[in-house]
C-alpha positions in Angstrom: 43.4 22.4 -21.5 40.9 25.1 -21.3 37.7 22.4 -21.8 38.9 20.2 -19.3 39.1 23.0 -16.9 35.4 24.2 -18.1 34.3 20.7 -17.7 36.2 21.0 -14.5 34.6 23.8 -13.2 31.0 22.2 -14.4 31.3 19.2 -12.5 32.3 21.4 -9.6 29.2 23.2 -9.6 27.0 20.4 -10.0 28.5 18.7 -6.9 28.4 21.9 -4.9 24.4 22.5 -5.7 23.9 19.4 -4.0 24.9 21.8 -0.7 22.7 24.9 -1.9 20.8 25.8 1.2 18.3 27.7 -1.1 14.6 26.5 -0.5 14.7 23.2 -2.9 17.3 22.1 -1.2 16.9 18.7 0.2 19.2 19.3 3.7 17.1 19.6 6.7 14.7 16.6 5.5 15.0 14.5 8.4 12.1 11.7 8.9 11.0 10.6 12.2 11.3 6.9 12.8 9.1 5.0 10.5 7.7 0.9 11.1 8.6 -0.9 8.2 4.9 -3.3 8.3 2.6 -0.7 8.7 4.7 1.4 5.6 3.7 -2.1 3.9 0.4 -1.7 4.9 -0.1 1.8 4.0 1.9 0.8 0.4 -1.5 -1.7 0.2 -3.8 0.8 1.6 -3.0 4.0 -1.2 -2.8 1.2 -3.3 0.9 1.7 -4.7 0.6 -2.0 -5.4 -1.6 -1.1 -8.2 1.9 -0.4 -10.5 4.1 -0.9 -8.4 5.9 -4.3 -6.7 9.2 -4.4 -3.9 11.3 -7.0 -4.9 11.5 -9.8 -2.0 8.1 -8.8 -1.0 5.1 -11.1 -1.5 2.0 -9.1 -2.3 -1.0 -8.7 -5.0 0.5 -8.4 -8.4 0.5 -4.8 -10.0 -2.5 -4.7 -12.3 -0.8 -2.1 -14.4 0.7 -3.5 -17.9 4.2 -4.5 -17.6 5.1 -1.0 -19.2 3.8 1.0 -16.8 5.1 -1.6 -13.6 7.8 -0.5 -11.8 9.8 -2.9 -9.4 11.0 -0.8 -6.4 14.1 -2.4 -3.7 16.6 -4.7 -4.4 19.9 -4.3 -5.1 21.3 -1.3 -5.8 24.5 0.8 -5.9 23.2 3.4 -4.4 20.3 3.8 -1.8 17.8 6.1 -2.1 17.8 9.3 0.6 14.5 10.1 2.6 14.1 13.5 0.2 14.0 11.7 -3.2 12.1 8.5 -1.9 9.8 11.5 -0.5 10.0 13.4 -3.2 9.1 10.4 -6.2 5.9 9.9 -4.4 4.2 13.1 -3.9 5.8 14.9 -6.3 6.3 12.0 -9.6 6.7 14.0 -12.6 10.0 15.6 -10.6 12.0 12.1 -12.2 11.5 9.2 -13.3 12.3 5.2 -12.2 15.2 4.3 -13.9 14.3 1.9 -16.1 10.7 3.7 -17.2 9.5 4.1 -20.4 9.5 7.7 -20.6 7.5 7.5 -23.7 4.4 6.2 -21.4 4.7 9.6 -19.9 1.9 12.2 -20.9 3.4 15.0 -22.7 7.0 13.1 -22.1 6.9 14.9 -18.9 4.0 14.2 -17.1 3.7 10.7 -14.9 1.5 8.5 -15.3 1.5 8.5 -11.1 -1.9 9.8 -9.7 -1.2 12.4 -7.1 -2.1 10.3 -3.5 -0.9 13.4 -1.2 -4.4 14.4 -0.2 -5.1 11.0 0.6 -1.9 9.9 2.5 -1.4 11.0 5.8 2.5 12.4 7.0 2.6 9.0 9.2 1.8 7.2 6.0 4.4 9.1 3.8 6.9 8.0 6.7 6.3 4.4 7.0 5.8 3.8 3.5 9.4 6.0 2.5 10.8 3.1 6.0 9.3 0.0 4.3 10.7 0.9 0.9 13.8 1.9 1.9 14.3 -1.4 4.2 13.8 -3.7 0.8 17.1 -2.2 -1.0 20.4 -3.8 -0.7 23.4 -1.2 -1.4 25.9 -3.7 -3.3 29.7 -2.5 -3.8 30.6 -1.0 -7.2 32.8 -3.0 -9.2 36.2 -1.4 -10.8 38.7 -3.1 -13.4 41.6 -3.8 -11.2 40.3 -2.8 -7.9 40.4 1.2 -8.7 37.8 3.8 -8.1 
């Protein structure tokens, strides 16, 4: 009884430092309106493209191996929030894709992302984060006999 309440108690904390207002908290990241085809556009422009491709989207291959290419929208069971969609591109050894070969990763913690943040303007950050996040499709979670 006393590990379940420990386990309990763990679980607890890990959902509550999700509301932490200390200063890595993520509350308080609101993005102004972003337009969807100019966030394509600046995707092309910094050259994401390069590894990366959004599913439903037709644009230049990646020319990155298939190792290193990581496929971005689509469905998913949960979506994305501004702060970690903002957070994966100018900050991309914070986490990685699921799905990526963390072995590709220099020093296992280091990503193989180039750092684009002195090249991308704010306005870029924000359309590309819109275009991205318009390409996923939250799809409902599945439970054996209709229980969460």
């Amino acid at each position: 009884m006393k590990s379940v309440r420990i386990i309990m108690a763990g679980a607890l904390g890990l959902a509550l430092a999700g509301c932490y207002p200390g200063p890595k908290s993520g509350k308080g990241l609101y993005l102004p309106e972003g337009n969807i085809e100019k966030g394509q556009g600046a995707f092309l422009a910094v050259g994401c493209n390069q590894c990366h491709r959004v599913e439903g989207v037709e644009m230049q291959a990646p020319v990155s191996t298939v190792a290193t290419n990581v496929v971005l929208g689509g469905k998913v069971e949960r979506i994305q929030t501004h702060g970690e969609l903002v957070t994966a591109i100018i900050n991309p050894s914070h986490g990685f894709a699921p799905g990526f070969n963390k072995e590709l990763a220099k020093d296992g913690k280091t990503s193989p992302m180039r750092n684009f943040n002195e090249q991308m303007t704010v306005q870029q950050l924000v359309d590309i984060v819109t275009f991205l996040q318009s390409h996923y499709e939250l799809i409902e979670k599945e439970y054996p006999n209709g229980r969460m």
